[in-house]
C-alpha positions in Angstrom: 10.4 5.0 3.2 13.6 3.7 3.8 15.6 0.4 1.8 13.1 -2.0 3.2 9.7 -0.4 3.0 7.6 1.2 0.0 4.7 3.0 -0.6 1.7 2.7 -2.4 -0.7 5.9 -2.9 -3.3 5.4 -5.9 -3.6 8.5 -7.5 -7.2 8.3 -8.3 -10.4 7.3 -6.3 -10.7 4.1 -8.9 -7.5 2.4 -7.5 -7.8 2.7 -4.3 -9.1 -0.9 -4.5 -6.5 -1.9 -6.1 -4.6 -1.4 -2.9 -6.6 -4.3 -1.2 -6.2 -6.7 -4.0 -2.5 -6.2 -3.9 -2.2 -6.7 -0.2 -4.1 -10.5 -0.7 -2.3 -11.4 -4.1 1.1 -10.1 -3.4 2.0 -12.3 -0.3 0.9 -15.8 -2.4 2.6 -14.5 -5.7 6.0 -13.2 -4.0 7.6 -16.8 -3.9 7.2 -17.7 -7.8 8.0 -14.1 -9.0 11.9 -13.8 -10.1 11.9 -10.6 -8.7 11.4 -9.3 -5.0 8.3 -8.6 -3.8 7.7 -6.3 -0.4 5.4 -7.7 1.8 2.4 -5.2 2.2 1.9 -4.5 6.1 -0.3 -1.7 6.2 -3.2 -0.2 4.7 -5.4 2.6 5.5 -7.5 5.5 4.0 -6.7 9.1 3.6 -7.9 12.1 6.1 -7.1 15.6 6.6 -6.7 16.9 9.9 -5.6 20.5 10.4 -4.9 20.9 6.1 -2.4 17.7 6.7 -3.3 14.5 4.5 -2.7 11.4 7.2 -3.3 8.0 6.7 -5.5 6.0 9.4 -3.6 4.8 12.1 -1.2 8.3 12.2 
């Protein structure tokens, strides 16, 4: 997405949860990691409208 964004698709049904526990863990574990961490922003589910896979919010 660009040098300051990422993207995060779980590849199976199972991890999609791991998405939310990422979005609350990652914000209070960035600041005593030695490594940069991107702030998570969004997160949606998967649709198909018209054969295309869109996330919420598109």
């Amino acid at each position: 997405m660009g040098d300051d964004m990422v993207v995060r698709l779980p590849r199976t049904p199972g991890a999609a949860g791991d998405v939310e526990k990422e979005h609350r863990r990652l914000p209070r574990l960035a600041p005593v990691l030695p490594v940069s961490v991107p702030h998570p922003f969004m997160a949606g589910t998967a649709r198909r409208v018209l054969g295309r896979l869109l996330l919420d919010g598109d």
